[in-house]
N, CA, C and O atoms as CSV, one atom per row, in Angstrom:
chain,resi,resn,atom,element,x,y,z
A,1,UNK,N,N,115.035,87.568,107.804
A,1,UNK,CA,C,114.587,86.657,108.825
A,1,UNK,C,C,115.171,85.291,108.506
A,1,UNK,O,O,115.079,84.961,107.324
A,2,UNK,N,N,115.864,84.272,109.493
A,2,UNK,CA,C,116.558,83.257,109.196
A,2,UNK,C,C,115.342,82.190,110.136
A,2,UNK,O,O,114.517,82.455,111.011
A,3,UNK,N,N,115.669,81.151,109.567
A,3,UNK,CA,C,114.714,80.259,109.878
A,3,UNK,C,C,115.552,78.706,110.197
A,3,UNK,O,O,116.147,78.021,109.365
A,4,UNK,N,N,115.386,78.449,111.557
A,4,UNK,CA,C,116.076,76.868,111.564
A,4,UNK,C,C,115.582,76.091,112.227
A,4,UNK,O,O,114.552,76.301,112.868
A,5,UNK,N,N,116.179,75.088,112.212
A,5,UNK,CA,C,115.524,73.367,113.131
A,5,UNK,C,C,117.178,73.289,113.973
A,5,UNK,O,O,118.337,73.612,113.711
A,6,UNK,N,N,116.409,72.646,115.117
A,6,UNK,CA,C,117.584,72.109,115.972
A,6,UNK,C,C,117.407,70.543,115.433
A,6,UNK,O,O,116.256,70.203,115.159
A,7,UNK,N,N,118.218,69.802,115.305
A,7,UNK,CA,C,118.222,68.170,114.781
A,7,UNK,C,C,119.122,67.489,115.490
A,7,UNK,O,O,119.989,68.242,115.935
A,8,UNK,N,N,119.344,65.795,115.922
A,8,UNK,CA,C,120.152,65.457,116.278
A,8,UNK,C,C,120.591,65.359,115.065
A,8,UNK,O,O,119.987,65.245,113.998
A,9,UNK,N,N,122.493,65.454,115.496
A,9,UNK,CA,C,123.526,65.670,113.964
A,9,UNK,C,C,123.560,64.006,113.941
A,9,UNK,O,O,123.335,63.496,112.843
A,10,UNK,N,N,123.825,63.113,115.073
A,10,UNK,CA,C,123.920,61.974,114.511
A,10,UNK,C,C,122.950,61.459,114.845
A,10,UNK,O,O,122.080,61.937,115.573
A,11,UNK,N,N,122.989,60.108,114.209
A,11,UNK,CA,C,121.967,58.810,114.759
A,11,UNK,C,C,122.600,58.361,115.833
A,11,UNK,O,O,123.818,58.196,115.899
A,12,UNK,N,N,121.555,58.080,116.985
A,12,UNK,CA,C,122.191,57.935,118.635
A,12,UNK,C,C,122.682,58.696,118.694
A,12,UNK,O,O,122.234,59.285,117.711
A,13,UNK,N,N,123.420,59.367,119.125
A,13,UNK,CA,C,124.128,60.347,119.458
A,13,UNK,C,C,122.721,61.701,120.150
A,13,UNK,O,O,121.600,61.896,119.679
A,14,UNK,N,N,123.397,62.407,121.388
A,14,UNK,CA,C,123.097,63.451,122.091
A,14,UNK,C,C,122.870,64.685,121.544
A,14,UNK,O,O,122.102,65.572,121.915
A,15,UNK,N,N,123.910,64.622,120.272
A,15,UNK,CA,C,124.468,66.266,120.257
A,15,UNK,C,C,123.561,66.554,118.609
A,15,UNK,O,O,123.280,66.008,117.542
A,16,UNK,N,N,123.393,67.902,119.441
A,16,UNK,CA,C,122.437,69.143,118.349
A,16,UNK,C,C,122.578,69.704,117.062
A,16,UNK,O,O,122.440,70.907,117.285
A,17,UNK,N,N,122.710,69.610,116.228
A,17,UNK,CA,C,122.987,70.607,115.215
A,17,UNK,C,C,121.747,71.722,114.754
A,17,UNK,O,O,120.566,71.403,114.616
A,18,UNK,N,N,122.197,72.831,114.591
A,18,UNK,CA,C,121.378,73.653,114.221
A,18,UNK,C,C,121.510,74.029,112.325
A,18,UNK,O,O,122.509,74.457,111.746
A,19,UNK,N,N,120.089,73.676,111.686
A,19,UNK,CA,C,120.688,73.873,110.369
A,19,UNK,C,C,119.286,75.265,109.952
A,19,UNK,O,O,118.078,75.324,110.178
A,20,UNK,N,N,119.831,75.771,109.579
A,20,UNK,CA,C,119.169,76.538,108.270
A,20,UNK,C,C,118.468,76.147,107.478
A,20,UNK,O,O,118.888,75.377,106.614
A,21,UNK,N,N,116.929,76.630,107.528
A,21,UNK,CA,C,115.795,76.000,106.815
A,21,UNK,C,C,115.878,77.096,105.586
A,21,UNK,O,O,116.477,76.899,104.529
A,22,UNK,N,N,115.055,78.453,105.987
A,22,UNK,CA,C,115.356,79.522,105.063
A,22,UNK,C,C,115.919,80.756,105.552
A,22,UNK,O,O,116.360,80.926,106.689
A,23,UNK,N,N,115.880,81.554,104.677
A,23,UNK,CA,C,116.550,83.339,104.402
A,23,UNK,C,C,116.188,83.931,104.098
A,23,UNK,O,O,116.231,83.973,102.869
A,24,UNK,N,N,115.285,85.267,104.946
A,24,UNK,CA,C,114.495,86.588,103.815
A,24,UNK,C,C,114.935,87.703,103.939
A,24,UNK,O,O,115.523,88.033,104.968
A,25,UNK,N,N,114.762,88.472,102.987
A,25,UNK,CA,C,115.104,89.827,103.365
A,25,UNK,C,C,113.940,90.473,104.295
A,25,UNK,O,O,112.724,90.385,104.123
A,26,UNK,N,N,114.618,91.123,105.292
A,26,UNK,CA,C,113.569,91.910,105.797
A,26,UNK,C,C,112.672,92.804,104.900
A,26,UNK,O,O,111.561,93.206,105.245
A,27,UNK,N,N,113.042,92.971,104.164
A,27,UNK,CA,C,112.269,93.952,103.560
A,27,UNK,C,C,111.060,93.010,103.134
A,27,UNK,O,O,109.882,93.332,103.289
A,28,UNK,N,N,111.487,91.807,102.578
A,28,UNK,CA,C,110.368,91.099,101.933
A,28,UNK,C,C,109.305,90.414,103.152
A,28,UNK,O,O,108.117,90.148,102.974
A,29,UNK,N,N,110.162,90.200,104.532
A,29,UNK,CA,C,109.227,89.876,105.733
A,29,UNK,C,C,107.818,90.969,105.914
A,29,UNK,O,O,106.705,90.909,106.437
A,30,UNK,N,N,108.545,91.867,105.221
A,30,UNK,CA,C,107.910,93.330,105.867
A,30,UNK,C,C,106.646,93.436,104.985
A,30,UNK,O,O,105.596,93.886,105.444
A,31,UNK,N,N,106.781,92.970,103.586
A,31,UNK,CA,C,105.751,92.695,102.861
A,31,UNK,C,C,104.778,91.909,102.980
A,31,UNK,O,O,103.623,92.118,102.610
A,32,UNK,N,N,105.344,90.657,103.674
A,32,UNK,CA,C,104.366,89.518,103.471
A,32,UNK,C,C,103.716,88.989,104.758
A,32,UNK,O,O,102.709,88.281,104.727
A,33,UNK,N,N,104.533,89.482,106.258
A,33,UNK,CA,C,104.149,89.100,107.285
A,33,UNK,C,C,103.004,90.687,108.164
A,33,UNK,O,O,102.352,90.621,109.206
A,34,UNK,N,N,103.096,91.336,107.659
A,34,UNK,CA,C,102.532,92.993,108.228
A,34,UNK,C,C,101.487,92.848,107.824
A,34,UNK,O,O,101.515,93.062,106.612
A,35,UNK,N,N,100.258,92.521,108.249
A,35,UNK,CA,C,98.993,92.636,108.450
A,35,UNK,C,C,97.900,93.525,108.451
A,35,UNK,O,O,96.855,93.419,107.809
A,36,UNK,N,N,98.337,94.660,109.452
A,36,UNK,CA,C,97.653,95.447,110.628
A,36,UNK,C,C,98.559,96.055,110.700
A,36,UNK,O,O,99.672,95.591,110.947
A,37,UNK,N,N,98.209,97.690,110.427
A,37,UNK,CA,C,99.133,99.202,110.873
A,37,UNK,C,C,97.779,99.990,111.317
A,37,UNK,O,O,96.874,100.284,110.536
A,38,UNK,N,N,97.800,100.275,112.688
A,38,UNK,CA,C,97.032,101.572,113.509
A,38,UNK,C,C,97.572,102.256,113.715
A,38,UNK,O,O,98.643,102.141,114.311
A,39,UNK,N,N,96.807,103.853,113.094
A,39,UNK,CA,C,97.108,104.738,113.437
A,39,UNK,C,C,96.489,105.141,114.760
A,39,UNK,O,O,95.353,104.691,114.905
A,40,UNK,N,N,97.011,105.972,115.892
A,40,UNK,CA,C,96.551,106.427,116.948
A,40,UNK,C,C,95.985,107.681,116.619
A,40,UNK,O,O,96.947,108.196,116.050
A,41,UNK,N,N,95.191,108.421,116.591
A,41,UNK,CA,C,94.890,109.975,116.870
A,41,UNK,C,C,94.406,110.241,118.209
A,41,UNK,O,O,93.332,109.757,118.568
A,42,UNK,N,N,95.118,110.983,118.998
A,42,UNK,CA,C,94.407,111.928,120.158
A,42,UNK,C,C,93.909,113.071,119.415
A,42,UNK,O,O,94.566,113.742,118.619
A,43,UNK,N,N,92.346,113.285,119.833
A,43,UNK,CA,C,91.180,114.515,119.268
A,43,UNK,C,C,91.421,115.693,120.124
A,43,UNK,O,O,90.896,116.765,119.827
A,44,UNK,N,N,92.095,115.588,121.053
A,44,UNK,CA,C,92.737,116.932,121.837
A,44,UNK,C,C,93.615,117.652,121.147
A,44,UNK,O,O,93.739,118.871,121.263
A,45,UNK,N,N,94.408,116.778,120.235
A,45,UNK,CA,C,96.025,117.430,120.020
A,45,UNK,C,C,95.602,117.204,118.424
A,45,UNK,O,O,96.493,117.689,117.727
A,46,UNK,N,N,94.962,116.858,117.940
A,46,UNK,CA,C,94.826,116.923,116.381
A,46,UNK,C,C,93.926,117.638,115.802
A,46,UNK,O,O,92.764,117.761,116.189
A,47,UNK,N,N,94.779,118.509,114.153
A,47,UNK,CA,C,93.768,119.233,113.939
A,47,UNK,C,C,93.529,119.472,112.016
A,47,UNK,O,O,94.421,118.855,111.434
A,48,UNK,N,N,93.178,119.735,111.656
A,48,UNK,CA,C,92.386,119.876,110.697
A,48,UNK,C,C,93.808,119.246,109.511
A,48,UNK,O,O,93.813,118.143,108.964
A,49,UNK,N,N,94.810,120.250,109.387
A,49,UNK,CA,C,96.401,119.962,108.703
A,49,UNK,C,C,97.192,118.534,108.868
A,49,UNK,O,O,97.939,117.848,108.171
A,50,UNK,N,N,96.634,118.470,110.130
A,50,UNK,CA,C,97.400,116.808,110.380
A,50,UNK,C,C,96.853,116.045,109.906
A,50,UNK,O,O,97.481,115.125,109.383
A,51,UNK,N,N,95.389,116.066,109.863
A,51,UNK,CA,C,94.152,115.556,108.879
A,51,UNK,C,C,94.967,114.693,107.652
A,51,UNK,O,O,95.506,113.607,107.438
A,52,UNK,N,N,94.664,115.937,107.043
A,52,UNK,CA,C,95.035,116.486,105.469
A,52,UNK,C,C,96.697,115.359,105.587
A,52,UNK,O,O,96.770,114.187,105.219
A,53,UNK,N,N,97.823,116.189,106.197
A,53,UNK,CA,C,98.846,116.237,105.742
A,53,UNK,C,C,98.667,114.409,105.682
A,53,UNK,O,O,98.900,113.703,104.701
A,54,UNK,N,N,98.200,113.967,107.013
A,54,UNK,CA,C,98.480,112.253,106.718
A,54,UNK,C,C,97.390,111.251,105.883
A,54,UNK,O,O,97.434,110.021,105.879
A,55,UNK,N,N,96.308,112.186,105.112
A,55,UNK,CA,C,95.768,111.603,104.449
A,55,UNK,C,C,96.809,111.624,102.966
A,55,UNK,O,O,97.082,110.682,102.223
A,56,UNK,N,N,97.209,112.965,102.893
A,56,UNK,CA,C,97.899,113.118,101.528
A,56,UNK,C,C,98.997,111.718,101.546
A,56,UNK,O,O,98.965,111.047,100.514
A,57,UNK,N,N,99.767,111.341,102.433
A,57,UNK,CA,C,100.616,110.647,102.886
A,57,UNK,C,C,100.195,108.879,102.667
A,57,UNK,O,O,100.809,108.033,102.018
A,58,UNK,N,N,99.089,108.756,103.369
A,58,UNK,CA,C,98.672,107.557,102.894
A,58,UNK,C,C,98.213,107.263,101.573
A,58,UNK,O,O,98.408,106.173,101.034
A,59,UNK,N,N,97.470,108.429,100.924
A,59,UNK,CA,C,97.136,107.975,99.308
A,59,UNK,C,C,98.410,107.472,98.699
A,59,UNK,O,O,98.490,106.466,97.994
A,60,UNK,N,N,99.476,108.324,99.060
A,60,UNK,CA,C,100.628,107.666,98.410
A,60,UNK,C,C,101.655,106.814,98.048
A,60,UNK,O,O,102.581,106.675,97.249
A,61,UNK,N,N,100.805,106.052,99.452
A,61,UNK,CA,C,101.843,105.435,99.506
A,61,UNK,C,C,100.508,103.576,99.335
A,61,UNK,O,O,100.119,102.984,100.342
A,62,UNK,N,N,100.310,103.334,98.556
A,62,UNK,CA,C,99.443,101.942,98.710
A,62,UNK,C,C,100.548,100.854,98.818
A,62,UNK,O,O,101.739,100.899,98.512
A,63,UNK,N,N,99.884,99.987,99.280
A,63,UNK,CA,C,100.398,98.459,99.499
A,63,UNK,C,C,99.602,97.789,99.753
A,63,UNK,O,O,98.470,98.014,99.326
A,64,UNK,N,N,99.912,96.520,100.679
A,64,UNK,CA,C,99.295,95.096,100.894
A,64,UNK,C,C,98.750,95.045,102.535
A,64,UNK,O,O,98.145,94.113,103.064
A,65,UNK,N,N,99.190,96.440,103.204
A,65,UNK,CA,C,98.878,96.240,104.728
A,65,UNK,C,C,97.696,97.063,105.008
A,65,UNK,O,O,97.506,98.231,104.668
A,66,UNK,N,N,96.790,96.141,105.799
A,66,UNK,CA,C,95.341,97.121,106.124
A,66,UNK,C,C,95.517,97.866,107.493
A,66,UNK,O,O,95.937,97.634,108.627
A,67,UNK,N,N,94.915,98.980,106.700
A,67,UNK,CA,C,95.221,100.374,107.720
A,67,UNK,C,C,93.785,100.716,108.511
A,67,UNK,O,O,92.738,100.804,107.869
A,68,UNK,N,N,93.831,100.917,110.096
A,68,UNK,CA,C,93.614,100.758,111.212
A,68,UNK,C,C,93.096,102.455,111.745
A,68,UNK,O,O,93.695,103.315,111.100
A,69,UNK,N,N,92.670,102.698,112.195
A,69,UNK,CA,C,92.596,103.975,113.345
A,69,UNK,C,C,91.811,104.141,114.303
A,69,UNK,O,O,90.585,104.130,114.413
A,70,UNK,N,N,93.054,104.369,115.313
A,70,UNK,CA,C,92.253,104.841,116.410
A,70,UNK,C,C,91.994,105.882,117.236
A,70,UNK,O,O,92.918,106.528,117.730
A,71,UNK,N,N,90.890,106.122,117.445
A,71,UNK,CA,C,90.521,107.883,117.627
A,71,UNK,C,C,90.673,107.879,119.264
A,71,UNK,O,O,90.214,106.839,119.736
A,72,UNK,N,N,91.042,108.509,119.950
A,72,UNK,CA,C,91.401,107.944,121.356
A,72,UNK,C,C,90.735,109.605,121.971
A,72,UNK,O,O,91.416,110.493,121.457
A,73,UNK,N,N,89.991,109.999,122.594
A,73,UNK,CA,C,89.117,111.072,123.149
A,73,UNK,C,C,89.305,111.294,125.021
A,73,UNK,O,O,88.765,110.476,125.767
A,74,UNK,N,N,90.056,112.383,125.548
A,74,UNK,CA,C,89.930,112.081,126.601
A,74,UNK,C,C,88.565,111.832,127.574
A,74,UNK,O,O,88.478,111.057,128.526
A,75,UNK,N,N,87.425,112.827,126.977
A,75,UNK,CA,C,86.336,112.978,127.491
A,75,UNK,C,C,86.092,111.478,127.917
A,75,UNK,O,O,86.530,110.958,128.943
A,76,UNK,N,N,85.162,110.756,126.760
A,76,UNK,CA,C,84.941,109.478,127.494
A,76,UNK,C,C,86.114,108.598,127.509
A,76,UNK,O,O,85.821,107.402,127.514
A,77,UNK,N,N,87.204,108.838,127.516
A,77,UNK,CA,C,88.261,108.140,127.922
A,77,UNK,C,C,88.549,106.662,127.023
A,77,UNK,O,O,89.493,105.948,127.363
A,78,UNK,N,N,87.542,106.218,125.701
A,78,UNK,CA,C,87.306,104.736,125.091
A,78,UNK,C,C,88.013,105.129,124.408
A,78,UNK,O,O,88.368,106.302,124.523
A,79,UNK,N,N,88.585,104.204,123.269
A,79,UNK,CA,C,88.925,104.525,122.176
A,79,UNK,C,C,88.050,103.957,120.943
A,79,UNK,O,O,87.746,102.765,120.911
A,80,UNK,N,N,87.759,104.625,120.190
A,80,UNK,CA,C,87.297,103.925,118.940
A,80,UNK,C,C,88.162,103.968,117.468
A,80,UNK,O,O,88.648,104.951,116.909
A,81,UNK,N,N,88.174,102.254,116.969
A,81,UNK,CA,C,88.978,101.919,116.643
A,81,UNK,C,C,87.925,101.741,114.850
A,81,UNK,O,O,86.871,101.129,114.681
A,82,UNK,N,N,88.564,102.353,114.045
A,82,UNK,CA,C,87.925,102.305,112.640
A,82,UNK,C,C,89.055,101.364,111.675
A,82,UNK,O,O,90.235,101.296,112.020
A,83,UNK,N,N,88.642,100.797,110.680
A,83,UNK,CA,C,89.260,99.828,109.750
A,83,UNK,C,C,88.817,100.610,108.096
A,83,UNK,O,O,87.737,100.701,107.512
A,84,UNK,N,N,89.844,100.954,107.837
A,84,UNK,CA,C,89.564,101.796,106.583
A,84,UNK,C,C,89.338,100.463,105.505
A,84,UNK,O,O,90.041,99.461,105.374
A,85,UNK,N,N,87.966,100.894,104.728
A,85,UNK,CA,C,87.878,99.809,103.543
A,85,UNK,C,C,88.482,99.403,102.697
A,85,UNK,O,O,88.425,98.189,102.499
A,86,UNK,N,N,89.190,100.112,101.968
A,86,UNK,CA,C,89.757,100.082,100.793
A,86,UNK,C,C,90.814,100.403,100.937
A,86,UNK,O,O,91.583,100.017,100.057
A,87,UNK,N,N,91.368,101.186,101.988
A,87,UNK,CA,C,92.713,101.570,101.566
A,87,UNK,C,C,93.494,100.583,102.202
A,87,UNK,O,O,93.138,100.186,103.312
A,88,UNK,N,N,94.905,99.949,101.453
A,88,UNK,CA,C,95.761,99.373,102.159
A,88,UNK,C,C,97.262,100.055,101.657
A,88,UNK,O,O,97.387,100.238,100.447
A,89,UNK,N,N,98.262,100.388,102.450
A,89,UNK,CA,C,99.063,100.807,102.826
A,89,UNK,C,C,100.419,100.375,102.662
A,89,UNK,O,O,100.641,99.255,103.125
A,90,UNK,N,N,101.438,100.996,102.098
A,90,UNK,CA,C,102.573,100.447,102.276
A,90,UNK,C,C,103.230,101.544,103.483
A,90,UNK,O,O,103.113,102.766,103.571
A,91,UNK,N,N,104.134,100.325,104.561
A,91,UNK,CA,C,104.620,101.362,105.700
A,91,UNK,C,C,105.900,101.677,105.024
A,91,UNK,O,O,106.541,100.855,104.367
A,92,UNK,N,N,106.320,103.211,105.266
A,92,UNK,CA,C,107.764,103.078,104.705
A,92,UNK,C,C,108.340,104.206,105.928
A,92,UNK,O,O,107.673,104.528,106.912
A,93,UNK,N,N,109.507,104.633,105.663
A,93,UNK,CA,C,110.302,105.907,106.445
A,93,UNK,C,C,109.297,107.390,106.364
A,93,UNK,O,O,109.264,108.253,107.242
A,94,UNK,N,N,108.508,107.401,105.057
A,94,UNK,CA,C,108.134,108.822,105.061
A,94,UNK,C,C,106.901,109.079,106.289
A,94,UNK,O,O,106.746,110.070,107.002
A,95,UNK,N,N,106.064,107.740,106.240
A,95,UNK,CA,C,104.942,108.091,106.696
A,95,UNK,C,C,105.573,107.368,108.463
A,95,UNK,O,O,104.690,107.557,109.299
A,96,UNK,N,N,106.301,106.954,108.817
A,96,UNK,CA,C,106.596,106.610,110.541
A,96,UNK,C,C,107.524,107.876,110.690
A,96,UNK,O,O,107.888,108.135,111.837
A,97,UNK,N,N,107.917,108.630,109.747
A,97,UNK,CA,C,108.756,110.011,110.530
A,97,UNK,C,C,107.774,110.727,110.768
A,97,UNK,O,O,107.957,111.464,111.737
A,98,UNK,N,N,106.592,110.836,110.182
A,98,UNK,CA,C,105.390,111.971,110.140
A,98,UNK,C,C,104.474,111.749,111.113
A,98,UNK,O,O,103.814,112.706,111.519
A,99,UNK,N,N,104.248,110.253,111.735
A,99,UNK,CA,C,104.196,110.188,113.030
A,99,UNK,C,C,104.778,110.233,114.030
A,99,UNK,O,O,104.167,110.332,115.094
A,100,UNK,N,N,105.999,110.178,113.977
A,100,UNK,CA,C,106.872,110.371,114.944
A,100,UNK,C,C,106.741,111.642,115.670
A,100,UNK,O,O,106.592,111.913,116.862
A,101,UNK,N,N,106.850,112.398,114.507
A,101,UNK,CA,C,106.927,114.214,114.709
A,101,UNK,C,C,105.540,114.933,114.907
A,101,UNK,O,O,105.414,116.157,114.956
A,102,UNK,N,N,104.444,113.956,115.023
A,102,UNK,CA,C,103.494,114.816,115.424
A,102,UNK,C,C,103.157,114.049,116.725
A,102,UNK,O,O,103.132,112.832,116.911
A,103,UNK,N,N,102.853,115.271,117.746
A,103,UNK,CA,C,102.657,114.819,118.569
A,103,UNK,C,C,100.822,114.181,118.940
A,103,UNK,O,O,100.436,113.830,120.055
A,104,UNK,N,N,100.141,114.187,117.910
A,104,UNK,CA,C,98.723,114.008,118.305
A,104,UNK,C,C,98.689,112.513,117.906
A,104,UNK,O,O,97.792,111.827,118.396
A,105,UNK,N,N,99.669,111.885,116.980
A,105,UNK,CA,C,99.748,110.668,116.142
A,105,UNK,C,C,100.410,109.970,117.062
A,105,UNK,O,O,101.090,110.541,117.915
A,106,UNK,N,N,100.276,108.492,116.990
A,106,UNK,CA,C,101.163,107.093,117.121
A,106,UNK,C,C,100.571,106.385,116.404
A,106,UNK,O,O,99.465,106.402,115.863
A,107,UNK,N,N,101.513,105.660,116.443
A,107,UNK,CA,C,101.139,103.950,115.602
A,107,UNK,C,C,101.243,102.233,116.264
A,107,UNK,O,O,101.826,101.983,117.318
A,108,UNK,N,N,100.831,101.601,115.747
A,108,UNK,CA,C,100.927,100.234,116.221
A,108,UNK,C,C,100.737,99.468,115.215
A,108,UNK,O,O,99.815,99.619,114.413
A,109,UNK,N,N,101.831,98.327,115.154
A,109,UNK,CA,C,101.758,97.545,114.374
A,109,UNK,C,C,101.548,96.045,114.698
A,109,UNK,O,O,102.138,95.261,115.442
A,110,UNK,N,N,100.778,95.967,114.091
A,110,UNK,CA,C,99.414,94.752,115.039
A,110,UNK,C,C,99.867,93.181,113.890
A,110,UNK,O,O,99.288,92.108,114.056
């Protein structure tokens, strides 16, 4: 993530310069600005293995981001939205392919 100021370049003068404040790696944005990761579950399409498989998934993966879920039910059509206590989360490739590929899961990153 690059970070700048527009400034006038001279004194009096009209004209703009754009300078470079700072420089992060995304990766390190990803650490320090990520807050909030929800998981979606639809209770129609999810079942006992998907459970399991994305609990195994989150134990493994800890970090600094607090993890979210939301249980989404067609019956009454609400969603209810739970905030896990203790666990916080690191997001990486393993656990957004494993939502990707199930179809009862999504995510949001809040």
């Amino acid at each position: 993530m690059i970070t700048a100021q527009m400034v006038q370049r001279f004194r009096d003068s009209n004209m703009k310069e754009m300078r470079v404040t700072s420089i992060q790696y995304l990766q390190t944005v990803k650490d320090r600005e990520l807050e909030k990761f929800t998981i979606i579950l639809d209770l129609d399409k999810v079942d006992d293995t998907t459970v399991s498989d994305l609990l195994t998934i989150i134990k493994e993966q800890p970090g600094a981001t607090h993890l979210y879920l939301s249980v989404h039910d067609s019956e009454s059509n609400r969603p209810l939205t739970l905030r896990s206590g203790s666990d916080k989360i690191s997001i990486n490739k393993k656990l957004i392919n494993f939502i990707k590929e199930n179809e009862a899961l999504n995510y949001v990153i809040n």
